[in-house]
C-alpha positions as CSV (number, residue, x, y, z in Angstrom):
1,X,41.3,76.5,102.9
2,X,42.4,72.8,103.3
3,X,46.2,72.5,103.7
4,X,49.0,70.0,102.2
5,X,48.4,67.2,105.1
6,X,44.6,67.6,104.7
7,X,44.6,67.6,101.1
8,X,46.8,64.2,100.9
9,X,44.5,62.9,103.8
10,X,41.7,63.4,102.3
11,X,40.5,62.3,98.6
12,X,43.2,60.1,97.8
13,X,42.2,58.6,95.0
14,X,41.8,61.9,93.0
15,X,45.2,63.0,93.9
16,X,47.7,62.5,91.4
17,X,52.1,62.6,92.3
18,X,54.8,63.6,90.1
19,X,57.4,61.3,91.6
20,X,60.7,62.6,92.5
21,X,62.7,60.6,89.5
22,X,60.0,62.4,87.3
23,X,60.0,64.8,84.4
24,X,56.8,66.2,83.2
25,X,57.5,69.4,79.6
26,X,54.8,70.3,78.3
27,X,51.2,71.4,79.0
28,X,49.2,69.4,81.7
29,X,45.4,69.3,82.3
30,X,43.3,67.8,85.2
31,X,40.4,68.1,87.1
32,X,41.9,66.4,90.4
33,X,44.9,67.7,92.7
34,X,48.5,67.4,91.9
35,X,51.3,67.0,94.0
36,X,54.7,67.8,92.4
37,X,57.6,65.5,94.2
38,X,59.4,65.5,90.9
39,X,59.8,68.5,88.0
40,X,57.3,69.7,85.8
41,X,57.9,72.2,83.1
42,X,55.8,74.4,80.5
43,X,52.1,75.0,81.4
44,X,49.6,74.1,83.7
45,X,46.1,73.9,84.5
46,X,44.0,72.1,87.0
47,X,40.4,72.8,88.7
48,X,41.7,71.7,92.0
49,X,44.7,72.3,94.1
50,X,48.4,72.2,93.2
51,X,51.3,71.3,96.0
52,X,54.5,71.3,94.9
53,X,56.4,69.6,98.2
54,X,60.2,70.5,99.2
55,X,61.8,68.5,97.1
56,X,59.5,69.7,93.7
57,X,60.6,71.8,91.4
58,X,57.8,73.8,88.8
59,X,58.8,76.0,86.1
60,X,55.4,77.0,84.6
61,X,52.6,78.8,84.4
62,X,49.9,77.9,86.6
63,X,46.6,78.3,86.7
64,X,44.7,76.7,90.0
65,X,41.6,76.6,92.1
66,X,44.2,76.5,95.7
67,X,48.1,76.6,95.4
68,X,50.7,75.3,98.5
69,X,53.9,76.1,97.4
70,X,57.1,74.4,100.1
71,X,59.5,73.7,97.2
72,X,60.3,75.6,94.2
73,X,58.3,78.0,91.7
74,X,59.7,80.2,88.3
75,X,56.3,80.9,86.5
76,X,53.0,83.2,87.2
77,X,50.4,81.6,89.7
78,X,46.6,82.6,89.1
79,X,44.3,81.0,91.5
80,X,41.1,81.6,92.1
81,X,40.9,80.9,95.8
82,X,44.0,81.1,97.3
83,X,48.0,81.0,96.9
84,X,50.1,80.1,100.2
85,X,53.7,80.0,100.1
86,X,55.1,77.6,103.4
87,X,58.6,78.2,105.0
88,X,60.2,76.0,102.6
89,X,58.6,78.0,99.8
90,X,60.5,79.8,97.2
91,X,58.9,81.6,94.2
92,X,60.4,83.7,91.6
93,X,57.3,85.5,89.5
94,X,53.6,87.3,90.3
95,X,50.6,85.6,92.2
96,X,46.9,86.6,91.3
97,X,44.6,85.6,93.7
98,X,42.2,87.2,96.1
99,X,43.5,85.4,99.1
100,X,48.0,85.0,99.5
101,X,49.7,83.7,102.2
102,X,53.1,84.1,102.8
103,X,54.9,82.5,106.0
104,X,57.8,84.0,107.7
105,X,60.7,82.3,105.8
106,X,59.0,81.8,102.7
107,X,61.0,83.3,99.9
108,X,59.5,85.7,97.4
109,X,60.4,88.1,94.7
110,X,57.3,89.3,92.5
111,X,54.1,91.5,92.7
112,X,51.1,90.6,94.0
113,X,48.0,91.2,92.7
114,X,44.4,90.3,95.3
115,X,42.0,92.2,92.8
116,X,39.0,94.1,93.2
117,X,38.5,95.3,96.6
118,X,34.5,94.8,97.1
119,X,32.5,97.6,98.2
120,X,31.0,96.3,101.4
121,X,34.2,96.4,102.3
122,X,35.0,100.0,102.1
123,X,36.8,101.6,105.2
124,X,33.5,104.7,105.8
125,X,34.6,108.2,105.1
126,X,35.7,109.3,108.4
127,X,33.6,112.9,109.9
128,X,36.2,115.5,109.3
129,X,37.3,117.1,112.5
130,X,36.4,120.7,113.2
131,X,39.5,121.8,115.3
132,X,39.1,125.3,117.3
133,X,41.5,127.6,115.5
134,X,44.4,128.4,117.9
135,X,43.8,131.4,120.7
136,X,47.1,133.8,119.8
137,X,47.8,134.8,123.5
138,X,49.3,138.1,123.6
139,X,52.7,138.9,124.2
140,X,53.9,139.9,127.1
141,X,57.4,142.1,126.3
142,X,59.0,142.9,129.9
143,X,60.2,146.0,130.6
144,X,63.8,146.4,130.2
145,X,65.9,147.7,134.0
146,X,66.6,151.1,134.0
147,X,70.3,151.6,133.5
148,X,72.0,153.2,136.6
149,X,73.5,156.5,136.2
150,X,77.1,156.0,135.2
151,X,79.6,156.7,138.0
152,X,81.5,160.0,138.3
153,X,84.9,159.4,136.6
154,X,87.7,159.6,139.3
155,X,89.7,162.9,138.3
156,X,93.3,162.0,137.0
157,X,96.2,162.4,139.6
158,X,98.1,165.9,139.7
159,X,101.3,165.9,137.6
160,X,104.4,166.4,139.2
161,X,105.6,169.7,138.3
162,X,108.5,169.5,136.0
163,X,112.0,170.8,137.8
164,X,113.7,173.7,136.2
165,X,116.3,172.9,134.3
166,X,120.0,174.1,136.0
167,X,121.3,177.3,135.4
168,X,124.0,177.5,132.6
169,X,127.5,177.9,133.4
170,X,129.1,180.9,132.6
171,X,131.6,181.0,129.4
172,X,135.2,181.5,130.8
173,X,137.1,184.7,129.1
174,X,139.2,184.3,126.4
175,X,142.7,184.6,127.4
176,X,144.4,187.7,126.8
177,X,147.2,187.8,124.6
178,X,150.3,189.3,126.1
179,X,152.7,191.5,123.5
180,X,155.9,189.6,123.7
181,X,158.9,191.4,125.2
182,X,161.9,193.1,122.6
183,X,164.6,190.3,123.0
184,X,167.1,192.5,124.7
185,X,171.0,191.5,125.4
186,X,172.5,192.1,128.4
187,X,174.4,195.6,128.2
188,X,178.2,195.7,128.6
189,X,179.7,196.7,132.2
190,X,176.6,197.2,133.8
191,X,174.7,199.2,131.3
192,X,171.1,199.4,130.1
193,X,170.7,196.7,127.0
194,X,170.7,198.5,124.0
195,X,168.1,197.4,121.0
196,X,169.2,194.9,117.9
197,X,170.3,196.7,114.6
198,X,168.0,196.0,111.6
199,X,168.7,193.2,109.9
200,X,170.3,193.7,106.3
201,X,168.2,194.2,103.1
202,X,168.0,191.9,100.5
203,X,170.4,191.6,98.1
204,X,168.3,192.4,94.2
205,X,170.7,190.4,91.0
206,X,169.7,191.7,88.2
207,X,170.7,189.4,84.8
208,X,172.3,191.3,82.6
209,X,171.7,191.7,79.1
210,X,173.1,189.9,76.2
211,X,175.6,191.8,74.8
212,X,175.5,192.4,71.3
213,X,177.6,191.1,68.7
214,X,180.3,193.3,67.2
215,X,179.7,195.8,70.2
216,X,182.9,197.9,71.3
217,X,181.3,199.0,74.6
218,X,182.2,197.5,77.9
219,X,179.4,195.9,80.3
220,X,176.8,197.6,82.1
221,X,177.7,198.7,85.6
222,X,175.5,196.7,87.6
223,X,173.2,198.4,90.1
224,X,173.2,197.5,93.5
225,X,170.6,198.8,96.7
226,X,172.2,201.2,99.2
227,X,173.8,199.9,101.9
228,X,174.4,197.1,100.6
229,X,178.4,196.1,99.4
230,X,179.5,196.4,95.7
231,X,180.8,193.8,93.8
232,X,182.6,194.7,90.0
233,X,182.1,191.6,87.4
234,X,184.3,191.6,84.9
235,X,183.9,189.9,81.6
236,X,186.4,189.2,79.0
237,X,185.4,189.7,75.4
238,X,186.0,187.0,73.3
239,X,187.5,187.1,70.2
């Protein structure tokens, strides 16, 4: 594929520019190679090759034999031999085309479509494999130790034996009650002490009764307890 230097080089005459100060809308048509220094808008259609350079701007559909694409693209590209987008290249939209180039740097945001992929070109069917199916080893499961006897258990230390508990004391007597002595006097001129008379009984008042009116008899003789003294009352009688 001839490049943008090559292209120019080569075939001048049938190489037409779009000058930077120019503005192309509409639908263009050629059978020689454009280059696009300026801005071209609506549709286009060549036989040969389009380059749009840095500093050109194309917001179309195009439809190409070879695109080379270092400025600006907003449109659909369908080429029949090849689409290449340069470092400088941006392009917003899809590219058709059985060849695409896209240099590191190149801008890009669309699909890509290369076509038909032609049969002599078909990766051959790979043999499949035949891998050995896996050898299960068997399993080896050690034997566990033998667990050692369990020690004998040290026997507990004797208790002290508990000391008796100390002997009760014994519970004193009650104290005896001594009959207390007869107070005695001392006797007269030497002799023996003689004992205390009884004391005197108690004197018993009776009241007497109330003496009835218009009686002529005298009081009551009042009753006193033996050996004990007398003693007269004697009422006067009003009248």
């Amino acid at each position: 594929m001839a490049t943008a230097k090559e292209l120019s080089g080569s075939n001048a005459v049938d190489n037409t520019v779009v000058g930077p100060s120019i503005l192309i809308s509409g639908r263009l048509t050629g059978d020689e190679d454009l280059t696009v220094r300026g801005r071209v808008e609506g549709e286009l259609t060549l036989s040969r090759t389009l380059i749009v350079e840095p500093s050109g701007v194309v917001k179309a559909n195009v439809a190409v034999r070879n695109a080379i694409v270092s400025g600006v693209v907003v449109g659909n590209i369908n080429a029949t031999e090849s689409v290449e987008l340069t470092r400088e290249g941006r392009m917003v939209g899809d590219i058709r085309a059985p060849r695409v180039i896209i240099v590191d740097g190149a801008s890009f945001r669309g699909r890509v479509d290369m076509g038909d992929v032609e049969p002599g070109r078909l990766p051959a069917e790979r043999p499949a494999v035949v891998r050995p199916a896996a050898v299960t080893r068997p399993t080896m499961t050690p034997a566990r130790p033998t667990i050692p006897a369990a020690r004998p258990t040290t026997p507990p230390p004797p208790s002290r034996p508990t000391p008796p508990p100390p002997p009760a004391r014994p519970t004193p007597p009650p104290a005896v009650t001594r009959p207390s002595a007869p107070i005695t006097r001392p006797g007269l001129g030497g002799l023996g002490s003689k004992p205390l008379p009884p004391p005197p009984p108690t004197r018993v008042e009776r009241a007497e009764p109330a003496e009835q009116a218009g009686s002529s008899e005298g009081p009551s003789p009042v009753l006193v307890g033996a050996g004990a003294k007398k003693k007269v009352v004697v009422k006067k009688k009003t009248r």
